[in-house]
Each structure stands twice: as structure tokens, then as C-alpha cells.
C-alpha angles and dihedrals in degrees: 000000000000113000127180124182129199126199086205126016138148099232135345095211099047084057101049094043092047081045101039089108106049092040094049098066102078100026141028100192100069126180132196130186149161155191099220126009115202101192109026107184113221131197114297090013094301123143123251102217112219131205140182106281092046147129130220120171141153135189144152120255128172107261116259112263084262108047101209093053092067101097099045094048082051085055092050097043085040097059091034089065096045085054091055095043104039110008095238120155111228141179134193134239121209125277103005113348139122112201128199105217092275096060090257109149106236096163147021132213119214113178122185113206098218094157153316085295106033142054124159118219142199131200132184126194138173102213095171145030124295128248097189141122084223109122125213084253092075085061124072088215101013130275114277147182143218097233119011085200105052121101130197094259096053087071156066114214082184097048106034090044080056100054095043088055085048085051094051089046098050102027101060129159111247097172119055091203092058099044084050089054096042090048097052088046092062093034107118100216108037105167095003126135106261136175115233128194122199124164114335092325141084135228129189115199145123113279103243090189131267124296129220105283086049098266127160107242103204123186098222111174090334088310119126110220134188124222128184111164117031157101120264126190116195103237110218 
């Protein structure tokens, strides 16, 4: 493993992505982290907001055997590992989020197809409290966090991104039926009403689960329907 860790950057996975290639002669497994990130990149464009107490972090990892399945395994590793650490008790949100157990969003999952071998991945966590202005409002489901409790001086950015990268890279998913099942046993709205929007429409259902390609499976007027690529608000 390289790993390379920043007190201040703009963005972890801009600068592994414009550096893959040089990093990538002497080592496969890259890490990149940081104390502060100035310019986090979110789904869709979208910026990922960051925050003292908080986690960025981007790396490379093999795509899972099947390729659109990476970013939910990562879910599942990644909140694995917070249970572990800090005994927190998380769900995911379909496609990229990670939930507290309200169904407040307290991290976020990127992930970059370069090739068979490589995807780079960001990932985005509020570990602390917040010390913001920023108001629930600006947030579709409210702003989380892994551990109320934990304060800045109680951890490590460089050491703990560090352990959840060992963790992706020794805790992989071998078999595609056990990862579906794991993952609709952490999925916060199983069978809730959600919006989803996909290419250019929207659709309005009840969320049946993933299959095994990591599709939404999504209940709309007694017609099951697939979605692969898409955005999905939980409807209250």
C-alpha cells in the first residue's frame, strides 16, 4: 500500500485521478487522505461539503466481479468497519449513501471506473459533531454523523483512513448473492415509498431491495421495475 496524507488539499480524488499513473509504478494499492479537503466532489457533480470531524479519503481498489456492485460492497465494508471502531450502528441508502439510524446522511461513496483492475474511489464521512451554520434544509434526509459524541481530538484522519482502506482491501465480497442480501438487510428503506429519477422521468414506488447487478428493484402500481443508474429520494 502507498499512502499519502495532506493536512490541506482540494480534493483527494482529483489528485489521485491527475497522479494515477505515476503512482501507480511502484504500487497498485494507492491511498490518498487528508486533514482538510477544500473542494470535496459529490455524485452527479455535486459537492460533497466537509466539516471538522470528518473523514476524505480516496484510493484505488479492483472492481468487484461485478462492476456495478462496487459502490454498494464499499457501503457495506465501510460501515462494517465504523461498527467495529466506533460501535455505531449504520444503514445504506441506495445508490452511495451512508445513513445514521435516523436516515440522516453522514457519508457519501464516489467511485471512478478506470479499468478491469482499477476504480478510484471517494469517500466522504462525517465522524464528529458539526460545528456549522449549515441547517438540516440544505440536506434532502438531514446532516449526520458517525459518533455524536466524538470530537476532533479523540482521532486520527490519517490513521483511521488508513484502517478503513486496510479493511477494503482484506474484507472483499467473493460471492455476489451474499453481498445482495447484506446489502438489503442494511438498506434503510426497505420497502419505503421513494422518488426515483432516471433519465429525464420520475417514478414514485416502494423500494423491493437490489438485484444482483445492483439494481434498485422498485414496486411501482403493482409493477416490478429495475433501475441501475439514478437518483432516489426517501419519501416521508
Amino acid at each position: 500500500m502507498f499512502h499519502q496524507h495532506f493536512n490541506t488539499i482540494g480534493s483527494t480524488q482529483v489528485y489521485l485521478k491527475d497522479n494515477l499513473d505515476k503512482l501507480k509504478i511502484n504500487e497498485n494499492d494507492i491511498l490518498i487522505s487528508c486533514s482538510e479537503q477544500t473542494e470535496g466532489i459529490g455524485r452527479r457533480g455535486n459537492v460533497w461539503d466537509t466539516y471538522p470531524n470528518s473523514l476524505a479519503m480516496s484510493f484505488t481498489l479492483k472492481p468487484n466481479i461485478v462492476t456495478t456492485l462496487t459502490p454498494l460492497e464499499i457501503g457495506l465494508m465501510a460501515i462494517s468497519y465504523f461498527h467495529k471502531k466506533f460501535n455505531s450502528s449504520l444503514f445504506l441508502k441506495w445508490p452511495n449513501d451512508i445513513l445514521t439510524k435516523d436516515g440522516r446522511k453522514c457519508g457519501g461513496i464516489l467511485c471512478q471506473y478506470i479499468d478491469n483492475n482499477t476504480v478510484i474511489v471517494g469517500l466522504g464521512a462525517n465522524l464528529g459533531k458539526i460545528n456549522s451554520p449549515v441547517t438540516d434544509s440544505m440536506y434532502k434526509h438531514g446532516l449526520g454523523n458517525i459518533h455524536p459524541d466524538l470530537e476532533l481530538k479523540n482521532f486520527d484522519q490519517e490513521r483511521i483512513s488508513k484502517e478503513l482502506y486496510q479493511e477494503f482491501l482484506e474484507n472483499r465480497y467473493h460471492d455476489v448473492s451474499s453481498l445482495v442480501n447484506d446489502f438489503n438487510k442494511h438498506c434503510f428503506h426497505l420497502n419505503m415509498d421513494v422518488f426515483i429519477h432516471e433519465s429525464g422521468k420520475d417514478y414514485i414506488g416502494v423500494f423491493k431491495g437490489i438485484g444482483k447487478n445492483g439494481e434498485a428493484i422498485v414496486e411501482i402500481d403493482s409493477t416490478i421495475r429495475s433501475f441501475l443508474s439514478s437518483s432516489l429520494t426517501i419519501l416521508n
